[in-house]
N, C-alpha and C positions, 0 to 999 in steps of 0.2 A: 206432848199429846194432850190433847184440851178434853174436859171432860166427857163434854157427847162424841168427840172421836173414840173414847176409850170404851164408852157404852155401844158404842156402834162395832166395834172389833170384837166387843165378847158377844154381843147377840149375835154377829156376823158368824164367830167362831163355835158357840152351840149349835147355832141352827146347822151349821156346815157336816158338824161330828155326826147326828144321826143318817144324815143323806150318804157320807162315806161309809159309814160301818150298815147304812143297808146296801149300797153298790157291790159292798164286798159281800157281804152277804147275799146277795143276787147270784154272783160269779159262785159259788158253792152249792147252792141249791138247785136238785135234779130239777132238772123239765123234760118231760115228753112231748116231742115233736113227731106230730103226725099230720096227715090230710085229713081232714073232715070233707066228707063230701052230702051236699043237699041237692035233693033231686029238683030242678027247675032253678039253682043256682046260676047267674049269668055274670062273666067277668070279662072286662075287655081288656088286652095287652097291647101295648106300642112293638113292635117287634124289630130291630132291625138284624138282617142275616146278609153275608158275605162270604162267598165261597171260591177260590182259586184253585184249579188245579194245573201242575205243571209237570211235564215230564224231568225223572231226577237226573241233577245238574245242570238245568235248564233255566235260565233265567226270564224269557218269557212264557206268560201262561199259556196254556193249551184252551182254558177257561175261565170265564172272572165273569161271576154275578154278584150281584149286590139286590137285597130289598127292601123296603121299608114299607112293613106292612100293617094297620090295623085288624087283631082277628076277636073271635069273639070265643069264648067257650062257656058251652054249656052243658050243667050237668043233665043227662036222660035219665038216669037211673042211679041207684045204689042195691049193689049187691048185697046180701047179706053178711059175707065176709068183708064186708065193707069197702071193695072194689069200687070206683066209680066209672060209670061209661060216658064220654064227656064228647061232644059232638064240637069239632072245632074247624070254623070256616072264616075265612078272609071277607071283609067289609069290605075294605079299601087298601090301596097301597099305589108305589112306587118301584120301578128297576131300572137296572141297568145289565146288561146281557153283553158281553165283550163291545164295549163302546156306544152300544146301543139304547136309548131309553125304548122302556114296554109299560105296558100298564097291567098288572097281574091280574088274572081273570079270576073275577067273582061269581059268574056263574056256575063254576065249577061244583059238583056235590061238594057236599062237607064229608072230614074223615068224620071217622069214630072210633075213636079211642079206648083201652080200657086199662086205667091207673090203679094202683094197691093203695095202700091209706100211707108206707112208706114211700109214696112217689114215682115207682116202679115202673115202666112201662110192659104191662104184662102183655096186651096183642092189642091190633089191627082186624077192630071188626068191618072198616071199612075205608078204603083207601079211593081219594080220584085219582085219574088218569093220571101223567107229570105233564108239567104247563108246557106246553111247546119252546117257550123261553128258557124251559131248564133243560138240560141233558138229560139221558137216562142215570146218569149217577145223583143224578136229587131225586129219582124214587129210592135207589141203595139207601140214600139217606134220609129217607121218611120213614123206613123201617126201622124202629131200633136206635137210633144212633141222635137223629135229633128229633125225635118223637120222646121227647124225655122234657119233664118240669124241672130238671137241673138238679135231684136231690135223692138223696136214698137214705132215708130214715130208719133208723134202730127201733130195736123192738121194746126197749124198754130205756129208764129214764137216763137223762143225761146233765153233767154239768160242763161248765166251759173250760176248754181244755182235753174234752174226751174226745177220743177216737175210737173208729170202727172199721170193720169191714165188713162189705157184703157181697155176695156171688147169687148172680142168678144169669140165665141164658138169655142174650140177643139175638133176635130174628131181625136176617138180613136178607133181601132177596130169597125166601122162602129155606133159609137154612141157619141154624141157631149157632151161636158163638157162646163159649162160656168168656162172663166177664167179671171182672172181679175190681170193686170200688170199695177206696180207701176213703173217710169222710172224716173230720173235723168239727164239733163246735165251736169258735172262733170266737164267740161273747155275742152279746145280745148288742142291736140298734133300731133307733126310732126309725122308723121309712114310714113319712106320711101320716097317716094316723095308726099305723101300727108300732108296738112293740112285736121287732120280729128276733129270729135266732137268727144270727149269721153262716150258712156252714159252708164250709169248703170241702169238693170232693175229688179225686183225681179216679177217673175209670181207665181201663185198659183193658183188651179185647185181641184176640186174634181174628183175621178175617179169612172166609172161606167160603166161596160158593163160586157158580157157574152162572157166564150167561149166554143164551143161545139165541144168533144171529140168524134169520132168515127161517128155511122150511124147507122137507123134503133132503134129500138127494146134496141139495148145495146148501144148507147147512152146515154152519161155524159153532164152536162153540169155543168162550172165553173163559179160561180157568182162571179166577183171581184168588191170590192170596195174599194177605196183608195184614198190616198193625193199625189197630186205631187208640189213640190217646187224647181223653179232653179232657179239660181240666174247669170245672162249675163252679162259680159262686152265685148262691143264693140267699133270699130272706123269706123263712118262712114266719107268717103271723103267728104267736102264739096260742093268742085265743082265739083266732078264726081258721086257722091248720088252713091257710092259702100262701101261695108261694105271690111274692108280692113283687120281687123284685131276682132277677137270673141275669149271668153274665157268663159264657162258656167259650174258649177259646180250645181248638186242637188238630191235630192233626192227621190225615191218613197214609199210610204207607202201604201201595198197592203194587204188584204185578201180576199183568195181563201175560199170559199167554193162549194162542187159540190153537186150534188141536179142530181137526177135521173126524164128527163124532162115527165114521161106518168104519175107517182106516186107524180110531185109534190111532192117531202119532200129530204130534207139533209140525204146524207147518209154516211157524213164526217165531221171530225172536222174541223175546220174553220186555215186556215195553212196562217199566217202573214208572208209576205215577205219587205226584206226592200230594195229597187235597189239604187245602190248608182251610180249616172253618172257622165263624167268628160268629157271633151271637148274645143278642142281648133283647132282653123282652123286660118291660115294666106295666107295673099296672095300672092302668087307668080308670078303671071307677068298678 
């Protein structure tokens, strides 16, 4: 080894030691991951969603959308508990509806949302109709289930490696499920120009509510009961408490039975569905 090789391995080798013994020192040192929310805040997401549902044991779907949407959200307001109310509506997009291309309608209202500062999806102060393109089970799952930033934050600090849990009730079609999510800190990575946290969460839920078909006299109603399981990754910014980057893949396990509501009694056999979702949003400016 010649001499300026040998002066280039030791500066090579000092410079290297403080950058390792601070990475490691990174991975030990708490962080508090939260949402910060600023009123008149505007962020756009790439979003693409794909949903399948099929009767179980069934190998073709009953349904299969797919979209790829630009949406936009904006914060209206901050609570004083530091809830944010976040107004999130579709610019532009793409679908496909069993074989079919559509073009997702934008002049739809926008929802409105309202998020905890842990990510939470606490309610639905205002929902639009469902797109003609989607079933009534993508309003099921606008309530609740993927009305979600992908994330459920602790209340206090964290390093990498920690685990938590948290329980709080999803509204689903106008009736609440307790749910209970397992989360991870996974370590810290760049996305973009952020240092964000990585965290990994697995939620799980029982399903339960009714839906009622028609009016009057001939009137149906559909008793579902089911599992839902998905499973999140996300980036939140550290110093900007915005979710940067979400990946959610899960599944539902549903049965329909209908029940005729003056007579009280089943007057169908019990029809198991299995929704399969897929999801992934990034951010774009």
């Amino acid at each position: 080894m010649t001499t300026r090789q040998t002066l280039w391995f030791v500066a090579t080798f000092a410079a290297a030691v403080p950058l390792c013994a601070r990475a490691a020192s990174n991975q030990l040192t708490p962080v508090t991951l939260q949402l910060h929310y600023t009123t008149g805040a505007i962020h756009r997401y790439q979003t693409a969603l794909t949903i399948t549902a099929k009767q179980h044991g069934s190998v073709k779907p009953i349904v299969s959308i797919s979209e790829a949407l630009l949406q936009q959200e904006t914060v209206t307001k901050v609570l004083q508990n530091g809830d944010g109310i976040i107004k999130v509506q579709t610019l532009s997009g793409q679908g496909i509806a069993d074989g079919k291309s559509f073009v997702p309608s934008t002049e739809r209202s926008a929802s409105l949302l309202q998020f905890s500062p842990q990510g939470e999806f606490v309610k639905a102060l205002k929902l639009p109709a469902a797109d003609n393109h989607v079933p009534a089970i993508g309003r099921l799952l606008g309530e609740g289930i993927l009305s979600s930033h992908g994330v459920f934050l602790p209340n206090h600090a964290v390093h990498v490696g920690s685990s938590w849990t948290r329980q709080f009730n999803m509204r689903v079609n106008g009736r609440e499920s307790k749910s209970v999510v397992f989360s991870r800190l996974v370590g810290f990575q760049r996305v973009g120009l952020y240092d964000t946290g990585h965290v990994h969460a697995v939620l799980s839920a029982p399903l339960a509510f009714n839906i009622t078909n028609g009016q009057g006299k001939g009137a149906r109603v559909q008793h579902v009961r089911g599992l839902v399981k998905i499973v999140y990754d996300a980036n939140v910014a550290l110093s900007r408490g915005i979710v940067v980057r979400m990946a959610a893949y899960g599944k539902l396990w549903m049965k329909f039975v209908q029940q005729h509501p003056s007579r009280n009694q089943k007057i169908s056999t019990p029809t198991a569905i299995v929704l399969t979702i897929q999801l992934g949003s990034d951010m774009v400016d």
